[in-house]
N, C-alpha and C positions, 0 to 999 in steps of 0.2 A: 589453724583450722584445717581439719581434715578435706580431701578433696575426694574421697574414696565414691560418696556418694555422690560426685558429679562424673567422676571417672568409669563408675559404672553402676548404673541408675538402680534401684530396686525395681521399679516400673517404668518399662521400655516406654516413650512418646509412641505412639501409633502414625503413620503419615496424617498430616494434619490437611492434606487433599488428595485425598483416595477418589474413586468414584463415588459420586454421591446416589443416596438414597431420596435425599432430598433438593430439590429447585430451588434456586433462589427465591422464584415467586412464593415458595410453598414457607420458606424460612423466614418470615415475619409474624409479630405479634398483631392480634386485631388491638381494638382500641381498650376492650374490656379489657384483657391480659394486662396491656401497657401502664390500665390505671390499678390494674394492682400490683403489679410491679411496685411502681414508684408508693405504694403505699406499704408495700415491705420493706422499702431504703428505708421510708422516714422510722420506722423500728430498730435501726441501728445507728451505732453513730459513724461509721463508715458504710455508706451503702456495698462493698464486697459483703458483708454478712449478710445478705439477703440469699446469696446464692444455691444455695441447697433447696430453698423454696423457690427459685426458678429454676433451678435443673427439675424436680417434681411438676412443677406446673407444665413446664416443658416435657416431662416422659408421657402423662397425660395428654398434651395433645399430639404427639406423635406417635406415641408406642413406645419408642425406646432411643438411647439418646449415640447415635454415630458420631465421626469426630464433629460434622458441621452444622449439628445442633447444640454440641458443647459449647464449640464455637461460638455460637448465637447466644447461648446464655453468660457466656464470659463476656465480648463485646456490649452486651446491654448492660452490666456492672463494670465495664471498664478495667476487665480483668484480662490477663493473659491465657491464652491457652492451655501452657504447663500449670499455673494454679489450678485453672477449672476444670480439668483432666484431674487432678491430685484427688480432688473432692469428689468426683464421677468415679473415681475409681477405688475410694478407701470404701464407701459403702456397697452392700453388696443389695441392697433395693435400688439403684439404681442400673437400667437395664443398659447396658454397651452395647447389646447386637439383640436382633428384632427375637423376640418370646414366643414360645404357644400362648392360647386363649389362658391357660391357668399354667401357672412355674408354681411347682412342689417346688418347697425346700424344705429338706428333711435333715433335722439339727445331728450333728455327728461330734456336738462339742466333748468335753470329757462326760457329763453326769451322762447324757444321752448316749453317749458311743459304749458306757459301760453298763445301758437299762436297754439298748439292743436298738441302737440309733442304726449303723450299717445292719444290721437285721433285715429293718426295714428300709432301707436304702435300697438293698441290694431285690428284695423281693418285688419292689416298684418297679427296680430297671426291667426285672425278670418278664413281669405280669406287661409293662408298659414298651419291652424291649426296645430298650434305650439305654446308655449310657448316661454315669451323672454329667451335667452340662451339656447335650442333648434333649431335641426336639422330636417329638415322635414324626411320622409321616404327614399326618392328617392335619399337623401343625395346633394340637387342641393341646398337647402337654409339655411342657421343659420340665426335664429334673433337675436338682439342685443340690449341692452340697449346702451347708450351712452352719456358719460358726454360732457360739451363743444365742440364744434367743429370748434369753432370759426367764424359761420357762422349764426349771430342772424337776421341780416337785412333779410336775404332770407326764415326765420324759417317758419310752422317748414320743417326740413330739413332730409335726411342721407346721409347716406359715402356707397359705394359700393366696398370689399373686398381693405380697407385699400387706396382705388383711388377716382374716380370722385364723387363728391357732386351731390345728386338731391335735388333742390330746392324749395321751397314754394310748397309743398305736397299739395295732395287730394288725396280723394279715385281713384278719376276716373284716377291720374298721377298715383297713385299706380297699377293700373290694366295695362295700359299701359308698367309702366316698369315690373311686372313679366311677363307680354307675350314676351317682348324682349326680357326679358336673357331667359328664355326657351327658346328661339329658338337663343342662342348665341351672343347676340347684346347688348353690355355695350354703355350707352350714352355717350355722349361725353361732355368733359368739358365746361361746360357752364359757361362765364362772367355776374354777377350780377351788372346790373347797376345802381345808383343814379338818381332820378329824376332830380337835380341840375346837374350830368352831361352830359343830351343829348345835350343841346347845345354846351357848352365849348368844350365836347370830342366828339362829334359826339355819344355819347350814349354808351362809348366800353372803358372804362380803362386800358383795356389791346389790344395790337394791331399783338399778334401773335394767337389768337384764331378763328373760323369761328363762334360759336355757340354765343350769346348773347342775354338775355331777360332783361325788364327795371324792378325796383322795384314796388313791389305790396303792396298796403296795405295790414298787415298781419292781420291773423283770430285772433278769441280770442276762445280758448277753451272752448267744452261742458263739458270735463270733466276735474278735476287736483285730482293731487294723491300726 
């Protein structure tokens, strides 16, 4: 058995007691948390598979997860701190260090990075001057890089704080949605539809949404990195 990956880690441990952000008082589940909790164990047949669903329920009620709330959600399943860290840290929705009010993440996987995913990356840091992984001043925006999203036909694309997808980007949609969320207005889920299906489905693959736009031909990028 190789030792490489014990010898030198891919993902360094962080100190697992730094200064906290949070009190001990503040590091407890109320009673409603606890009973759903344990009513995510009984969904697995190893209560550690609950986990993901308390690191979530846990970034909701703090904000975002430092090591001594990973902590807390490892000790409540009886897990170790290098598991619960493993799992905190292969997703990238969950947050490690405290967010603006909304985190762009703007996909730069292949389909996007070559329909002008850093295009738009770069014109966000521009307009929002910031860096990607950067918090503006006002503390209202994080930008983000972002692998996959599973969303290539509509690229390029982002995720707005872990929710709704914005679609087939431009500068000019990008100016649009930071005037919105400044002034409190997240868009709403938009259905991406197939040319081949406006006739068959009436243009709308899904029939509980109100918002729906048809498929665009996508851009091809000025820049790739």
């Amino acid at each position: 058995m190789s030792t490489f990956g014990i010898q030198q880690p891919i993902v360094e441990l962080p100190d697992q007691d730094p200064e906290r952000d949070f009190s001990d008082e503040e590091l407890v589940w109320t009673e409603e948390e606890q009973e759903q909790i344990e009513a995510w164990e009984e969904q697995y047949a190893d209560e550690q598979g609950a986990i993901m669903k308390v690191l979530w329920l846990a970034q909701e009620k703090f904000g975002y997860l430092p090591p001594e709330v990973i902590k807390l959600c490892g000790e409540t399943l009886d897990m170790s701190f290098s598991q619960t860290y493993g799992v905190a840290t292969f997703y990238h929705q969950y947050f490690k260090e405290e967010k603006g009010s909304y985190v762009l993440d703007v996909c730069t996987c292949f389909t996007c990075q070559v329909c002008g995913g850093y295009d738009i990356l770069h014109y966000l840091e521009e307009k929002l001057d910031v860096h990607a992984g950067e918090t503006t001043d006002d503390g209202m925006f994080t930008v983000q890089e972002a692998e996959c999203l599973g969303s290539c036909g509509s690229a390029p694309m982002m995720e707005i704080t872990n929710g709704v997808y914005v679609h087939q980007l431009t500068p000019e949609k990008i100016d649009d949605l930071i005037e919105s969320l400044r002034a409190g207005e997240v868009p709403e889920f938009t259905s991406v539809t197939l040319p081949q299906d406006e006739d068959e489905m009436d243009g709308n693959r899904r029939t509980d949404v109100e918002n729906t736009t048809t498929y665009e031909t996508q851009p091809r990028a000025e820049h790739m990195e």
